[in-house]
PDB file of N, CA, C and O in Angstrom:
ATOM      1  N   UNK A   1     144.927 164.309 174.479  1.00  0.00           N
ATOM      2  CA  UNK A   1     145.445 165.551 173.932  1.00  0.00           C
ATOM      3  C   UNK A   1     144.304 166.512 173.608  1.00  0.00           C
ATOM      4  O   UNK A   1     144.480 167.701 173.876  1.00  0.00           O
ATOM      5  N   UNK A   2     143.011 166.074 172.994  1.00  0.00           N
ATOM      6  CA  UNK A   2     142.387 166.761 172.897  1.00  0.00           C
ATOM      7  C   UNK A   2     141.514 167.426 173.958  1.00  0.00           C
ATOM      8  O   UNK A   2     141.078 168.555 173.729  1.00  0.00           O
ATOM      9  N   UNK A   3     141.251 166.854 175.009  1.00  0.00           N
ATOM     10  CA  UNK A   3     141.177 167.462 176.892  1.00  0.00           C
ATOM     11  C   UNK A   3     142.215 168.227 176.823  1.00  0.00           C
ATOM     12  O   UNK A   3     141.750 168.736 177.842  1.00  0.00           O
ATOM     13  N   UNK A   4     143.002 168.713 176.663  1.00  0.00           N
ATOM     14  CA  UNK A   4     144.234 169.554 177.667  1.00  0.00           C
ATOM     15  C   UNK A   4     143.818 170.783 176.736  1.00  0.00           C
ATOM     16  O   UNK A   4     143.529 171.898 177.170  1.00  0.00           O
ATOM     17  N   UNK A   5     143.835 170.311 175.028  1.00  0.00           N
ATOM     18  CA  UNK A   5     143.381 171.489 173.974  1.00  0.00           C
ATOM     19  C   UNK A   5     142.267 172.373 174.534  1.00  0.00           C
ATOM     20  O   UNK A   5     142.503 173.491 174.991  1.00  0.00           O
ATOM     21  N   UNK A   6     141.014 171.821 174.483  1.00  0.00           N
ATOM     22  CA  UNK A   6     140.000 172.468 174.985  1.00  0.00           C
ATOM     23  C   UNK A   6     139.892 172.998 176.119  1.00  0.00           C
ATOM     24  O   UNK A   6     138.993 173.831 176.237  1.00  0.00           O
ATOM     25  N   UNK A   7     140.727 172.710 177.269  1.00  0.00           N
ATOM     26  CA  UNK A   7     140.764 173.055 178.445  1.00  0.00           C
ATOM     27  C   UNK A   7     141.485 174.663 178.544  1.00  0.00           C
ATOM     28  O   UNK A   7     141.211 175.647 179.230  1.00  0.00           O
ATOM     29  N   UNK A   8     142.702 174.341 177.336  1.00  0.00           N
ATOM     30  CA  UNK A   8     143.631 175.667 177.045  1.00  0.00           C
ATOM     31  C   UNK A   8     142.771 176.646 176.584  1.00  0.00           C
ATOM     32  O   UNK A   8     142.882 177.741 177.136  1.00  0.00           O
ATOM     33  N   UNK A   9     141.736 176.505 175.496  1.00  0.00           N
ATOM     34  CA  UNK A   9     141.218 177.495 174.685  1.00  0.00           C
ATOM     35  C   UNK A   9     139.843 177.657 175.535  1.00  0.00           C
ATOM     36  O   UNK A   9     139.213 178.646 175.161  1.00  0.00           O
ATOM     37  N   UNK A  10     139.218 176.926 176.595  1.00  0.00           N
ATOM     38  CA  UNK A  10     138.776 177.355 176.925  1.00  0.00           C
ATOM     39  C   UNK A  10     139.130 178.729 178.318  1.00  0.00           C
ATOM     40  O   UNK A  10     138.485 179.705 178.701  1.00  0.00           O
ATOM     41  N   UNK A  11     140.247 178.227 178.652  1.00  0.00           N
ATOM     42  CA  UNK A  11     140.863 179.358 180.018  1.00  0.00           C
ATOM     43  C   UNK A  11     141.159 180.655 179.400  1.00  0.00           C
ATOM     44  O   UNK A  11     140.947 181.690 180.032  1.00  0.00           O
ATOM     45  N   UNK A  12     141.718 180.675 177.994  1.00  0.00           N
ATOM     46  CA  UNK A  12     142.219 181.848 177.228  1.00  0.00           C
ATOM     47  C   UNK A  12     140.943 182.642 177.042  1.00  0.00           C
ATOM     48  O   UNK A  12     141.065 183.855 177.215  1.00  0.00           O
ATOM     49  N   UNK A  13     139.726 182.183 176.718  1.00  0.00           N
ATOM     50  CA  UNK A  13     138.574 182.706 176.929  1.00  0.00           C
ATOM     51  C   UNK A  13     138.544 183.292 177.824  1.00  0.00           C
ATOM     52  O   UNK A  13     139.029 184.421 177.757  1.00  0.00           O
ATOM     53  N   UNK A  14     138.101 182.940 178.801  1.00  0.00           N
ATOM     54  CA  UNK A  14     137.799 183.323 180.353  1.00  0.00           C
ATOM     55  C   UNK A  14     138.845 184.371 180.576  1.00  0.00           C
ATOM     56  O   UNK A  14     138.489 185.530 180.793  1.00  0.00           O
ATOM     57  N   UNK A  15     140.082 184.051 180.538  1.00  0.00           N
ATOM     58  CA  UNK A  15     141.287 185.168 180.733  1.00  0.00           C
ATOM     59  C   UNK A  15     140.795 186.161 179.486  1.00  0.00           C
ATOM     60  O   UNK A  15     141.057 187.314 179.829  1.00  0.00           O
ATOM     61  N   UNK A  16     140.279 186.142 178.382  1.00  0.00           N
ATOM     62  CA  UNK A  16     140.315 187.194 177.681  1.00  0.00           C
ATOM     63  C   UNK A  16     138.923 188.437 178.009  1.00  0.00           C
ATOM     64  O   UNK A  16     138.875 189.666 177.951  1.00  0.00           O
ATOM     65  N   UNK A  17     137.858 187.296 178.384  1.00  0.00           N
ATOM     66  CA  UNK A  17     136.522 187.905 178.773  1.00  0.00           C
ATOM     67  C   UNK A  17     136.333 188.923 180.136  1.00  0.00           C
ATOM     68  O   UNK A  17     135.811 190.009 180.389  1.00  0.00           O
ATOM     69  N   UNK A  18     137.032 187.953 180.781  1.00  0.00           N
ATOM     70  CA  UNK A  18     137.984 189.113 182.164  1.00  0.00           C
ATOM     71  C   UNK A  18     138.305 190.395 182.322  1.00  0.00           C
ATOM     72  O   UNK A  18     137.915 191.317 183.040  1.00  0.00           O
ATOM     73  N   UNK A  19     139.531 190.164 181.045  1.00  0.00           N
ATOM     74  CA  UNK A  19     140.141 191.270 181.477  1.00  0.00           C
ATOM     75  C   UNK A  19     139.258 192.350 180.079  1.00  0.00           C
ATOM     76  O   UNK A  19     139.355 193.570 180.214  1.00  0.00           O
ATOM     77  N   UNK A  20     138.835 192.057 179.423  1.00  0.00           N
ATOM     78  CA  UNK A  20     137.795 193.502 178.496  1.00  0.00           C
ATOM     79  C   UNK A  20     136.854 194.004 179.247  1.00  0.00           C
ATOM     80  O   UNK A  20     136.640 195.210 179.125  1.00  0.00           O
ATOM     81  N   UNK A  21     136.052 193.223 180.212  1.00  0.00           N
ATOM     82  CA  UNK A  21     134.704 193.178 180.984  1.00  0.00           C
ATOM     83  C   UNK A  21     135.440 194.345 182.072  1.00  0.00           C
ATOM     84  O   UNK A  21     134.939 195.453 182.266  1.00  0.00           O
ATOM     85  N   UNK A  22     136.672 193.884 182.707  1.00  0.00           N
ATOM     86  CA  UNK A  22     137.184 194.741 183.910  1.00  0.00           C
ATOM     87  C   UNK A  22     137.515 195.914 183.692  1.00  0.00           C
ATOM     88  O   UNK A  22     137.676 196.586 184.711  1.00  0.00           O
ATOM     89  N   UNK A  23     137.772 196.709 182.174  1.00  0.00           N
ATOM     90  CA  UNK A  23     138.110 197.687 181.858  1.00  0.00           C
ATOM     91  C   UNK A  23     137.416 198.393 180.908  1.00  0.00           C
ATOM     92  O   UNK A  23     137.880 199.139 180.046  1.00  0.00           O
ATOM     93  N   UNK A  24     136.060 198.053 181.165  1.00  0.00           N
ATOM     94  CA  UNK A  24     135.231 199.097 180.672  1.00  0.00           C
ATOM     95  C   UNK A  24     134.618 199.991 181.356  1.00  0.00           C
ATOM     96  O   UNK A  24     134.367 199.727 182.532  1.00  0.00           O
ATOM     97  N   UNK A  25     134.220 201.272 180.799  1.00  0.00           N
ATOM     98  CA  UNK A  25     134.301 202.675 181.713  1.00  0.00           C
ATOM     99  C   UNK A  25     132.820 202.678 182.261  1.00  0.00           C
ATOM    100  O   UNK A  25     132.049 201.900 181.700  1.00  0.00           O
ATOM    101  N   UNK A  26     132.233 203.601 183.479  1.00  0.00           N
ATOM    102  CA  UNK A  26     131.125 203.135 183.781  1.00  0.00           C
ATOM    103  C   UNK A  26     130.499 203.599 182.471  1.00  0.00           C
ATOM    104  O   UNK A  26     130.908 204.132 181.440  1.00  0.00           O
ATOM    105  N   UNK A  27     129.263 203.144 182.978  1.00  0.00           N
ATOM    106  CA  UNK A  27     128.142 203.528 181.755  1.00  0.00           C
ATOM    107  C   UNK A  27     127.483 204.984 182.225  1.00  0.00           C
ATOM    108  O   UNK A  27     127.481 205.328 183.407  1.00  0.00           O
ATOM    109  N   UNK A  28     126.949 205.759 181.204  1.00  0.00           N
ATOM    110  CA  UNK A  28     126.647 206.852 181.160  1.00  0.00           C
ATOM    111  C   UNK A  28     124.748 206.589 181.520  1.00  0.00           C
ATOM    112  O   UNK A  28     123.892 205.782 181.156  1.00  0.00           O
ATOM    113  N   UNK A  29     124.801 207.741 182.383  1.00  0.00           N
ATOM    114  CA  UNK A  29     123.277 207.688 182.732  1.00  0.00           C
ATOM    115  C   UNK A  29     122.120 208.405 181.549  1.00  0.00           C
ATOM    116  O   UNK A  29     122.388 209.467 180.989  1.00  0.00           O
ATOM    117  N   UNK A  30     121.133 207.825 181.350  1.00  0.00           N
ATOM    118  CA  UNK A  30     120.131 208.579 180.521  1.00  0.00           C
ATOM    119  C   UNK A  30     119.583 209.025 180.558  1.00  0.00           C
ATOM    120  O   UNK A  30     118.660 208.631 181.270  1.00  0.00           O
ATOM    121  N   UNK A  31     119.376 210.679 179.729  1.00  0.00           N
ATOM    122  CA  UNK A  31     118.512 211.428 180.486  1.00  0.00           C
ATOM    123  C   UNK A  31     117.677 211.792 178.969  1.00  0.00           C
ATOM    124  O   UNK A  31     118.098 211.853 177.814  1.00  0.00           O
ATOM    125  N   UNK A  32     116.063 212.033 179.670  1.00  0.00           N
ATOM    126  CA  UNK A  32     115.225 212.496 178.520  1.00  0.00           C
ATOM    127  C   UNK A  32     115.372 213.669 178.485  1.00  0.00           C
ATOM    128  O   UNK A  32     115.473 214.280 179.549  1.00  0.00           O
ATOM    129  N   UNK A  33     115.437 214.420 177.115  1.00  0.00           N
ATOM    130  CA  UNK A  33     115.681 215.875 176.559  1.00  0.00           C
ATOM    131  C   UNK A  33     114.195 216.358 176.065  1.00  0.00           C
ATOM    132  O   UNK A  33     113.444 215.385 176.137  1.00  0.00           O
ATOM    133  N   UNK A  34     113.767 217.084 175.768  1.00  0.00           N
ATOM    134  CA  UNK A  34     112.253 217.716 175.287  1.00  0.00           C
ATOM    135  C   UNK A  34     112.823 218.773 174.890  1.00  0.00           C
ATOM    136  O   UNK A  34     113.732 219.404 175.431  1.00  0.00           O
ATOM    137  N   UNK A  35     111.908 219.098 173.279  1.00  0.00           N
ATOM    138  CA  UNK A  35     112.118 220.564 172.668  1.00  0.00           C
ATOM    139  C   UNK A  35     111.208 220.667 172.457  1.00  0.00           C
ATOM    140  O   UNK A  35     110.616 219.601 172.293  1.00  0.00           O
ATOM    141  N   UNK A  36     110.289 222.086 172.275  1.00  0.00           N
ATOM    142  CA  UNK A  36     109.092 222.579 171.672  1.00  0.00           C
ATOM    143  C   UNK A  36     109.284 222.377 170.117  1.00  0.00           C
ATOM    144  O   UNK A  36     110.369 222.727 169.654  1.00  0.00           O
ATOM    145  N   UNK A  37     108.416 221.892 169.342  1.00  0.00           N
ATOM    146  CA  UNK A  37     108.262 221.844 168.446  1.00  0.00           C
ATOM    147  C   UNK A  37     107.662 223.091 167.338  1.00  0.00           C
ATOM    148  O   UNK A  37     106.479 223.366 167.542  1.00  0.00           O
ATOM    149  N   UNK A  38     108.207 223.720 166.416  1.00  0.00           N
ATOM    150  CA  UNK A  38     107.602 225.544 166.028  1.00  0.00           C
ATOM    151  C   UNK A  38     107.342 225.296 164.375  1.00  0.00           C
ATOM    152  O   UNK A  38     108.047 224.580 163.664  1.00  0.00           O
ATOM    153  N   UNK A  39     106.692 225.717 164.135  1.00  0.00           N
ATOM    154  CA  UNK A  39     106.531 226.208 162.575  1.00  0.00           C
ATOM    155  C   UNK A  39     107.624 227.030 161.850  1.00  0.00           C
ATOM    156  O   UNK A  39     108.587 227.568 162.397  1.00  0.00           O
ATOM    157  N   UNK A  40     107.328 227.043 160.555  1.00  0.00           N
ATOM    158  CA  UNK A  40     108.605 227.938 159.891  1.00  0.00           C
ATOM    159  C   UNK A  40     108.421 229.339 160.067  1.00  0.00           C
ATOM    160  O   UNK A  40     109.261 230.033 159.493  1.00  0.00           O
ATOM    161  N   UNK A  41     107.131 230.211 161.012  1.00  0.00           N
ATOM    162  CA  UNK A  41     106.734 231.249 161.503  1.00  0.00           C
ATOM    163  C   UNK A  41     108.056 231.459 162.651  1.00  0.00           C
ATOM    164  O   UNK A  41     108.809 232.423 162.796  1.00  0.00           O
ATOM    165  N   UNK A  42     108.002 230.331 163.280  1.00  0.00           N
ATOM    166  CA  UNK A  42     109.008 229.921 164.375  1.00  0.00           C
ATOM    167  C   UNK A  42     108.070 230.285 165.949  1.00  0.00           C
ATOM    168  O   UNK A  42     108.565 230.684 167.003  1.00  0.00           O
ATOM    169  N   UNK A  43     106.507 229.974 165.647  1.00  0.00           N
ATOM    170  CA  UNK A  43     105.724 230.434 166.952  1.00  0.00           C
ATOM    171  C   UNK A  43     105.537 228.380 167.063  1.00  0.00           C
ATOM    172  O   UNK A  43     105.392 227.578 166.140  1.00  0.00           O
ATOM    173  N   UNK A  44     105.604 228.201 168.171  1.00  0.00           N
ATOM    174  CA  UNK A  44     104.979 226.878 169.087  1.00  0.00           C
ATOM    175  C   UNK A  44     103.537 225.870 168.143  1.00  0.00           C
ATOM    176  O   UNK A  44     102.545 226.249 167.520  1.00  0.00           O
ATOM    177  N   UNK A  45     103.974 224.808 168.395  1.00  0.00           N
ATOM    178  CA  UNK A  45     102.783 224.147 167.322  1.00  0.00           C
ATOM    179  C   UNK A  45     102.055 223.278 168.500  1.00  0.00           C
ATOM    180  O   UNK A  45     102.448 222.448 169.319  1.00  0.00           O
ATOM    181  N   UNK A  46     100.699 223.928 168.153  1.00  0.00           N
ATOM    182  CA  UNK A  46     100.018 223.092 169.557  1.00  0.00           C
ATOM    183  C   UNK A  46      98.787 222.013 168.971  1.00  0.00           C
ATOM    184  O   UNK A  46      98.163 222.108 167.914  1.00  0.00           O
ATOM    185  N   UNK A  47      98.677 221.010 169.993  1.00  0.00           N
ATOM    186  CA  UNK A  47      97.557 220.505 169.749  1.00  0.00           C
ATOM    187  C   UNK A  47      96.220 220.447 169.913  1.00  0.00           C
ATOM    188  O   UNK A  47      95.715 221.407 170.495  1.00  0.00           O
ATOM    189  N   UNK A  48      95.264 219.268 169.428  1.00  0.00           N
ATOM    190  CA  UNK A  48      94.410 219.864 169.520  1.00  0.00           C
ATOM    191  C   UNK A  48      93.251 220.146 171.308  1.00  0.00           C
ATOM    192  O   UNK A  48      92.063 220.414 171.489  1.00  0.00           O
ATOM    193  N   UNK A  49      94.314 219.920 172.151  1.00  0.00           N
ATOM    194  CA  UNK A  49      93.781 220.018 173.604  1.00  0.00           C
ATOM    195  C   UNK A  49      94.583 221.645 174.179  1.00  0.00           C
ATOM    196  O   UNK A  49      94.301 222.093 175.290  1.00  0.00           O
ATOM    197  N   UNK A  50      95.407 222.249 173.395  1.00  0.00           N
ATOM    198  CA  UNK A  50      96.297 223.471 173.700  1.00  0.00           C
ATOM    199  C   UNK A  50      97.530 223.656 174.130  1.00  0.00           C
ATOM    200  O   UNK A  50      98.167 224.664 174.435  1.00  0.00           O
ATOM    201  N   UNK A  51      97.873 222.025 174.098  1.00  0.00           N
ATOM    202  CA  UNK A  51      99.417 222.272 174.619  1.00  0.00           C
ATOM    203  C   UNK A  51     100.217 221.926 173.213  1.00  0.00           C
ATOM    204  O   UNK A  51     100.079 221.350 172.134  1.00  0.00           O
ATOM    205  N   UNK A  52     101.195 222.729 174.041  1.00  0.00           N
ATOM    206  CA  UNK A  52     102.307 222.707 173.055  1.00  0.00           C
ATOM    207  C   UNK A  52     103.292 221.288 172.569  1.00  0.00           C
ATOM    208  O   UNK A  52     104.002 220.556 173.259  1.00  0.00           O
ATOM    209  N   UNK A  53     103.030 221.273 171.295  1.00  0.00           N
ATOM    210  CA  UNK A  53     103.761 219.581 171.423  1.00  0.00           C
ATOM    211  C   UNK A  53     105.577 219.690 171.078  1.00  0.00           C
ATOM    212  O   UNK A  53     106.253 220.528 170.479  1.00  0.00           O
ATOM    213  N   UNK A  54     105.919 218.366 171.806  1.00  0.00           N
ATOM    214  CA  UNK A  54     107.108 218.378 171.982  1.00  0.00           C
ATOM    215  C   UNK A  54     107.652 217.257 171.501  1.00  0.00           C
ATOM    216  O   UNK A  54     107.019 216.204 171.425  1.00  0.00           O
ATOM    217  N   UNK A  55     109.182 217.428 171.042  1.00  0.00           N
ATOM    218  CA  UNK A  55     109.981 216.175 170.379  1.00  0.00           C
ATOM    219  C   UNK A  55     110.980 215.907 171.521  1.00  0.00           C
ATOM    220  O   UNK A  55     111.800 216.726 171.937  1.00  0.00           O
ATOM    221  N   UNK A  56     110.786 214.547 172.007  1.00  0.00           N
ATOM    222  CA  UNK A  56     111.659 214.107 172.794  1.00  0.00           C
ATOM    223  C   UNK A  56     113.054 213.083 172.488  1.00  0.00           C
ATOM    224  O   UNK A  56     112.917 212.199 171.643  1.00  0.00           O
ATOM    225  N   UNK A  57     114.281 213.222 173.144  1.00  0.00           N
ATOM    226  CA  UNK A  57     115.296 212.363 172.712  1.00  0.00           C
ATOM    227  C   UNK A  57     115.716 211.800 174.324  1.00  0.00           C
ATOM    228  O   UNK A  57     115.545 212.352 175.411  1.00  0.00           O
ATOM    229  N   UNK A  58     116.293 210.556 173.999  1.00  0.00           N
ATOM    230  CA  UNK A  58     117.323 209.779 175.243  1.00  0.00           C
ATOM    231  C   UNK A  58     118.371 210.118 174.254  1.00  0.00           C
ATOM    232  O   UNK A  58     118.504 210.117 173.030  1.00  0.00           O
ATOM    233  N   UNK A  59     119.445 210.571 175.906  1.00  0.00           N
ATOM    234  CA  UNK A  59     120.335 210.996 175.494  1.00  0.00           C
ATOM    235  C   UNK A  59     121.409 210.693 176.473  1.00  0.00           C
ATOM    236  O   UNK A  59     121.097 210.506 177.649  1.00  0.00           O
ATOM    237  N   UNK A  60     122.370 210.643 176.175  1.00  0.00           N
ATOM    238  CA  UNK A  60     123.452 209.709 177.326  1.00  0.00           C
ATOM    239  C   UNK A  60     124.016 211.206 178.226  1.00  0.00           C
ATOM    240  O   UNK A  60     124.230 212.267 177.639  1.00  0.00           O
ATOM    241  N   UNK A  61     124.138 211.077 179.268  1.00  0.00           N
ATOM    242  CA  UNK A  61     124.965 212.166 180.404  1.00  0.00           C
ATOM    243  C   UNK A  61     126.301 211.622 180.402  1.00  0.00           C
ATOM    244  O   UNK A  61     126.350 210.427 180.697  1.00  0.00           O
ATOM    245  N   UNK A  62     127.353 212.168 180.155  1.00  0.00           N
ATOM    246  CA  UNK A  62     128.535 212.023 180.459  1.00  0.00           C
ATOM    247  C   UNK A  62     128.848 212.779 181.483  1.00  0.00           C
ATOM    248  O   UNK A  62     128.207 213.830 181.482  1.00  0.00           O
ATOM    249  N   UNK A  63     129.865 212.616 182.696  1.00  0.00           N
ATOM    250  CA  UNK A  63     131.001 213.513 183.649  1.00  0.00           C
ATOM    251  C   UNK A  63     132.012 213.637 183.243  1.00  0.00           C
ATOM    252  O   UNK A  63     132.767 212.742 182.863  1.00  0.00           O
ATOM    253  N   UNK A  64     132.200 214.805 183.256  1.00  0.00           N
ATOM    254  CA  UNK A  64     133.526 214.901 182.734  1.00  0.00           C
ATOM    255  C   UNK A  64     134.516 214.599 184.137  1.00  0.00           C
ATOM    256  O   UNK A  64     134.341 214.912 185.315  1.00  0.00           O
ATOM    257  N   UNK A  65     135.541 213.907 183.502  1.00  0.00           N
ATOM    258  CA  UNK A  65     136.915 213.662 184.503  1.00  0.00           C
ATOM    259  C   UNK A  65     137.558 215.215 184.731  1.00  0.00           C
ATOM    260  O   UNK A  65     137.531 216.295 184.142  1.00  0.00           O
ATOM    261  N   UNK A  66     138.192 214.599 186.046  1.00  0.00           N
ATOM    262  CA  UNK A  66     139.087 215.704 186.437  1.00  0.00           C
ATOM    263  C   UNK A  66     140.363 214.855 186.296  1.00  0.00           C
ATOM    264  O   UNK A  66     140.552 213.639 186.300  1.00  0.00           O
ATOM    265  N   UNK A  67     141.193 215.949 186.165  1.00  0.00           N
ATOM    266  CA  UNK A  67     142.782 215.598 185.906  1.00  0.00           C
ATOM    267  C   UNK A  67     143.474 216.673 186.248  1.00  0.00           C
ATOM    268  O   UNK A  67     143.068 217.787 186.580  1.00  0.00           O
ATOM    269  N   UNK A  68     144.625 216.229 186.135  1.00  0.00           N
ATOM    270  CA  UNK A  68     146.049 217.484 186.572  1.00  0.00           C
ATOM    271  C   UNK A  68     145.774 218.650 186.038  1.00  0.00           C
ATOM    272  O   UNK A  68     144.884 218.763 185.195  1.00  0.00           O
ATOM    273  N   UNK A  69     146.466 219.619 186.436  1.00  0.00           N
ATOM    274  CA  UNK A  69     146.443 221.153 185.560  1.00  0.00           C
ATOM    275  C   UNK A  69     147.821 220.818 184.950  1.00  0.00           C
ATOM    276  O   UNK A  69     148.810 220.283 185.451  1.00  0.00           O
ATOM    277  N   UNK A  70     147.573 221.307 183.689  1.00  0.00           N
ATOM    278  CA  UNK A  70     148.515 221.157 182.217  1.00  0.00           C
ATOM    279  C   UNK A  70     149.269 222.521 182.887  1.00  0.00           C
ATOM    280  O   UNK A  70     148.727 223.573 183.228  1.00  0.00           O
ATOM    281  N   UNK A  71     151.120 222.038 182.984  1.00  0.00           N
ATOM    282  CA  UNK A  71     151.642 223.647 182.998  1.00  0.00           C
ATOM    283  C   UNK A  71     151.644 224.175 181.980  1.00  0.00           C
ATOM    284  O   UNK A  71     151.353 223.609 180.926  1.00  0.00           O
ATOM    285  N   UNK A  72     152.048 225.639 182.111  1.00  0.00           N
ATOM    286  CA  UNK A  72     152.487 226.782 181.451  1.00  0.00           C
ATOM    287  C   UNK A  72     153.683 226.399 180.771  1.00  0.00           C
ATOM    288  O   UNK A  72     154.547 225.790 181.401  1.00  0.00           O
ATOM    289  N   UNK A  73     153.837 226.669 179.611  1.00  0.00           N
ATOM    290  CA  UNK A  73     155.143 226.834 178.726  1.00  0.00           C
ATOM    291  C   UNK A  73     155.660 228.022 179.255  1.00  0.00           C
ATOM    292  O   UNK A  73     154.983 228.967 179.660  1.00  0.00           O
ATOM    293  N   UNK A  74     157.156 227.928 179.235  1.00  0.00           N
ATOM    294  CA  UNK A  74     157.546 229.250 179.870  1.00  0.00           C
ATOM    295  C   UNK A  74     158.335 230.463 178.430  1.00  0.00           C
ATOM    296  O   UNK A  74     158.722 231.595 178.721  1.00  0.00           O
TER     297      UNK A  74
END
């Protein structure tokens, strides 16, 4: 009895891991963002070689879906 138990809870697994894994949306690609970094003057803050330093973020790209056109209420 206890074989058939484990055998059950283990398939319900597998059937549960399945089907969450199969219906997740793709993944979003990452893209690096850069901003100039400014003083409270609001002019560019540079270093000490002359460039301008920058704050960078990863940041996820989404697509937007297409879908039906919503009618008009009349």
């Amino acid at each position: 009895m206890s074989i058939l138990k484990h055998l059950l809870v283990g398939f319900c697994l597998i059937l549960c891991i399945a089907t969450l894994t199969h219906n997740q949306p793709v993944w979003a690609e990452m893209k690096q963002v850069c901003v100039d970094v400014k003083d409270r003057a609001g002019q560019p803050v540079k270093d000490k070689s002359g460039k301008v330093k920058q704050t960078c973020k990863t940041m996820k790209k989404h697509d937007k879906l297409e879908g039906t056109k919503v009618p008009e209420k009349k």
